[in-house]
SENU-606409 format. One line per 4 residues: their letters; for each residue x, y, z of C-alpha. Coordinates in steps of 0.02 Angstrom, whole numbers, always signed. Example, Ala and Ser with C-alpha at 12.3 -4.5 7.8 and 13.67 -1.06 7.14 Angstrom:
SENU-606409
as = +615,-225,+390; +684,-53,+357
//
This chain:
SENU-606409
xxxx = +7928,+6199,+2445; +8046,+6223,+2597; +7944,+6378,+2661; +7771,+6254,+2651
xxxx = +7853,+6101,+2733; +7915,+6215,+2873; +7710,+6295,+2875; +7676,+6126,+2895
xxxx = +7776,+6088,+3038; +7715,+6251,+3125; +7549,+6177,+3108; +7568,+6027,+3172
xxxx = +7654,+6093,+3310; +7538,+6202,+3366; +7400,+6080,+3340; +7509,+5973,+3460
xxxx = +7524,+6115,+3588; +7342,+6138,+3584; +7289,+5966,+3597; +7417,+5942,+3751
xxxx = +7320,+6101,+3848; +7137,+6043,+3785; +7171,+5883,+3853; +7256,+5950,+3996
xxxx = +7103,+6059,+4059; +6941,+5956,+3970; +6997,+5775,+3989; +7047,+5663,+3818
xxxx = +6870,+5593,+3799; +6770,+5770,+3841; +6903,+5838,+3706; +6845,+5843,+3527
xxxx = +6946,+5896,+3386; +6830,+6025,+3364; +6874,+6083,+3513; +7071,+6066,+3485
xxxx = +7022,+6163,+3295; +6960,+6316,+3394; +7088,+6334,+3524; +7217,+6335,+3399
xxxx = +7131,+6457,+3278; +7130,+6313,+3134; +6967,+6213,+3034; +6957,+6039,+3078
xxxx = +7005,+5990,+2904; +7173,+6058,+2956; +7205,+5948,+3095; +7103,+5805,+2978
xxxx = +7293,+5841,+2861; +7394,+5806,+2985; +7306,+5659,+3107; +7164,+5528,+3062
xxxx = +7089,+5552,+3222; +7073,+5580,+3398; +7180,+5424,+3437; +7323,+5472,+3304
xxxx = +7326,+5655,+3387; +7342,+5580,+3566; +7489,+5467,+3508; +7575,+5589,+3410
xxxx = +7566,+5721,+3582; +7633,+5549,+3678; +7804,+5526,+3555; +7854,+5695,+3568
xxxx = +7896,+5652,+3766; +7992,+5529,+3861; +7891,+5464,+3981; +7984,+5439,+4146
xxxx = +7967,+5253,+4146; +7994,+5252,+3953; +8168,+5330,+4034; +8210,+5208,+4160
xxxx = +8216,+5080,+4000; +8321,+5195,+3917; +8436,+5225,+4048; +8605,+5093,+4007
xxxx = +8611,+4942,+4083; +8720,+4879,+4257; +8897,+4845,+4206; +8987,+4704,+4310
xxxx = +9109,+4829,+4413; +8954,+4923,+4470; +8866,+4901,+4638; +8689,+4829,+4587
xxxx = +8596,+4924,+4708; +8692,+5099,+4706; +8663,+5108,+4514; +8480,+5056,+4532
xxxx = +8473,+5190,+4660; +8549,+5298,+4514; +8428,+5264,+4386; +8283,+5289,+4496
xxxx = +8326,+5457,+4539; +8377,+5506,+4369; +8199,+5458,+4287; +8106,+5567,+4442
xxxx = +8222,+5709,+4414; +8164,+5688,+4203; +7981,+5726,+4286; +8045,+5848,+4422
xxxx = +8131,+5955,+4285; +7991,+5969,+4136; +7845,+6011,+4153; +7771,+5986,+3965
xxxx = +7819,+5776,+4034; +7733,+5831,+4189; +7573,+5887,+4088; +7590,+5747,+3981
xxxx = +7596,+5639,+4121; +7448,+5687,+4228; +7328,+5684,+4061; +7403,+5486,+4042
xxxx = +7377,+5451,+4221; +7222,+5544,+4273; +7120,+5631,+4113; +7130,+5464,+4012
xxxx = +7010,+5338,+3975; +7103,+5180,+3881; +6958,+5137,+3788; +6904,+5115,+3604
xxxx = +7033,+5180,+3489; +7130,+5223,+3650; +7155,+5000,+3689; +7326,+5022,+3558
xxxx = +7419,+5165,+3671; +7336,+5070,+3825; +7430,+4905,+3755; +7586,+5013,+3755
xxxx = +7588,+5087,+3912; +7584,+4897,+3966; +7726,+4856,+3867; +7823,+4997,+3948
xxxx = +7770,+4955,+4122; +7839,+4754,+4108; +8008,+4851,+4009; +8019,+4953,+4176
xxxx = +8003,+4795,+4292; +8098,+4691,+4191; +8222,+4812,+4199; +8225,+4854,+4393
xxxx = +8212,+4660,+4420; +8362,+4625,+4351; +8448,+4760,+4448; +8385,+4690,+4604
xxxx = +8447,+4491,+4538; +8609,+4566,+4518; +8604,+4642,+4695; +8556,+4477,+4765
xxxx = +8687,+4395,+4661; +8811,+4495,+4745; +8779,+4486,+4904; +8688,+4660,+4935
xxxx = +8512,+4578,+4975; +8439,+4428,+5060; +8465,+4277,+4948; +8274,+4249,+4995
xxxx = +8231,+4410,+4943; +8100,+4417,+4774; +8178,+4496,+4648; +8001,+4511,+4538
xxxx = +7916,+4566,+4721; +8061,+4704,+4753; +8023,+4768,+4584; +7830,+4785,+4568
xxxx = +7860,+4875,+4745; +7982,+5009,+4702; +7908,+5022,+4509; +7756,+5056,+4619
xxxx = +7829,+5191,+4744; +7892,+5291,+4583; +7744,+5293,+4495; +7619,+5332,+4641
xxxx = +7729,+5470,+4692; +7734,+5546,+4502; +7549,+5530,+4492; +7510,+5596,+4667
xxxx = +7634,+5744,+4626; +7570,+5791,+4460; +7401,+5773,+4519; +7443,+5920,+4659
xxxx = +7632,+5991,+4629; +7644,+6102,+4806; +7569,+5941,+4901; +7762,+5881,+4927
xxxx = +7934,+5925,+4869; +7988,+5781,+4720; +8155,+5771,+4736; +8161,+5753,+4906
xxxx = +8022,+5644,+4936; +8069,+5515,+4802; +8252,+5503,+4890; +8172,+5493,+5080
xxxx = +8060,+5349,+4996; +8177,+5272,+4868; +8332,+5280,+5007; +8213,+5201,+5138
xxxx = +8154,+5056,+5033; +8317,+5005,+4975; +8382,+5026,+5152; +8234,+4906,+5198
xxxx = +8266,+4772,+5079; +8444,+4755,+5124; +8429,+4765,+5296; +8262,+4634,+5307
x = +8304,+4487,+5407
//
């Protein structure tokens, strides 16, 4: 029994695998599971044993990655002794360096971002993605309250503005860069354009 549950997993693994690189090179909705079945040397009725469909594949290829902004939720929150903007600073260079460093999230990533239609069966993972995105800005907002707060920005300065604004810097810069890796270095770029709109937020008149 140990020896088939541990088949099992193999198969679902590698029905994972292949799904991830169909999808990577075809696009989700040009991808059947047909498709996926041949690639990975298996019958349909195999991958019919371990997903319901297209949809439950796609998910299940989704969980087995953090997602960079999944990350930024996950990273712990601002303690009081810590400098509001410093630590945001922190996290936001933490969750690029998470993309920077894998590159099955980087895959992952660009099929999400740019080989994805959130359609159909798709609306569910679409619904979740928004979730994740107001997590992320809820989460950078109150970074950038506390910064305010503290003295380390404008008291006029938009805390929900200064959010949607670097949440959007991060996330055009990970799709831009997974779209085209050797079009800019990520690590350096994100801290040039993290660094720079911080800088610009404290220092606005």
């Amino acid at each position: 029994m140990r020896k088939t549950k541990e088949e099992a997993l193999e198969t679902r693994n590698l029905i994972l695998d292949t799904a991830e690189a169909v999808f990577s090179e075809k696009g989700v909705s040009r991808t059947t599971l047909n498709d996926i079945a041949r690639a990975a040397n298996l019958t349909r009725g195999a991958i019919y044993w371990h997903f319901k469909n297209k949809a439950d594949l796609f998910d299940a290829m989704l969980q087995r990655v953090i997602l960079p902004m999944d990350e930024f939720i996950a990273t712990p929150d601002l303690h009081p002794e810590q400098q509001p903007l410093a630590y945001l600073r922190t996290r936001s260079m933490h969750v690029v360096r998470t993309l920077a460093e894998n590159p099955r999230i980087q895959r992952v990533f660009d099929i999400v971002m740019h080989k994805t239609e959130m359609v159909d069966d798709m609306l569910p993972i679409r619904d979740r993605h928004l979730e994740t995105i107001q997590g992320c800005l809820h989460t950078i907002e109150t970074d950038f309250q506390a910064a305010i707060d503290k003295g380390e920005l404008p008291a006029a300065t938009n805390a929900r503005m200064a959010a949607i604004g670097l949440h959007s810097l991060i996330d055009g810069l990970f799709a831009n860069y997974v779209l085209s890796p050797n079009l800019f270095d990520l690590m350096e770029q994100a801290e040039f354009t993290i660094d720079n709109y911080l800088d610009g937020l404290a220092n606005r008149c």
